[in-house]
N, C-alpha and C positions, 0 to 999 in steps of 0.2 A: 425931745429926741424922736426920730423916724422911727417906725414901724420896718423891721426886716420883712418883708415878705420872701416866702418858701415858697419857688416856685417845683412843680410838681417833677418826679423824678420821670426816666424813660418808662420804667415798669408802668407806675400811676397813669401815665398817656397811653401806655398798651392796652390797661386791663379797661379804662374810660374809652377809647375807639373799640376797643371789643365789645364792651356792654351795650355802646349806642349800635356797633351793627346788629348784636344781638337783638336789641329790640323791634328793631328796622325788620329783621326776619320775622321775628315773630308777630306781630303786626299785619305782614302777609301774609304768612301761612295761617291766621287768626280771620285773615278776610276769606283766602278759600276754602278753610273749611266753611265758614257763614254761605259760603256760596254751594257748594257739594251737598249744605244740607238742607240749603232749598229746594233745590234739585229735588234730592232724594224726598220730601213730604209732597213735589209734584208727580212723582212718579207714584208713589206709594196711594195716593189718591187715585191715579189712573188706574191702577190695581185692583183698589176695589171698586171703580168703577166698570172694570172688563171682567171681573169675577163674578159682578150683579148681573152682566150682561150674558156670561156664559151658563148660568145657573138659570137665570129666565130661561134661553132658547133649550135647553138639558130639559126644565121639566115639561117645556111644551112640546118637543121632539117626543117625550115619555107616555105623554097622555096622547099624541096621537098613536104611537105604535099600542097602544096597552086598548086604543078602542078598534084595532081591529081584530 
């Protein structure tokens, strides 16, 4: 005897195209933040790179005014 196959109702094809766009979303917004927080550790680098820089010329500005 055959096998009845059930095929899936409207609901079940709604809630499966909504799960697959849902992941389709999240998958991209999963890529831009990977992206936003490259960014942000190259910037956050450059920071303390311009902080070392500003604090160098600070104490050498210092020591000149403090030797006259």
């Amino acid at each position: 005897m055959a096998k009845i196959l059930q095929f899936p109702s409207r609901i079940e094809l709604d809630k499966g195209s909504r799960m697959i766009t849902l992941n389709e979303t999240l998958d991209e917004v999963e890529l831009q933040l990977s992206m936003a927080m490259q960014e942000l550790d190259m910037l956050n680098e450059e920071i303390v790179i311009l902080t070392n820089d500003y604090n160098r010329i600070l104490n050498e500005l210092k020591d000149l005014v403090m030797q006259e």
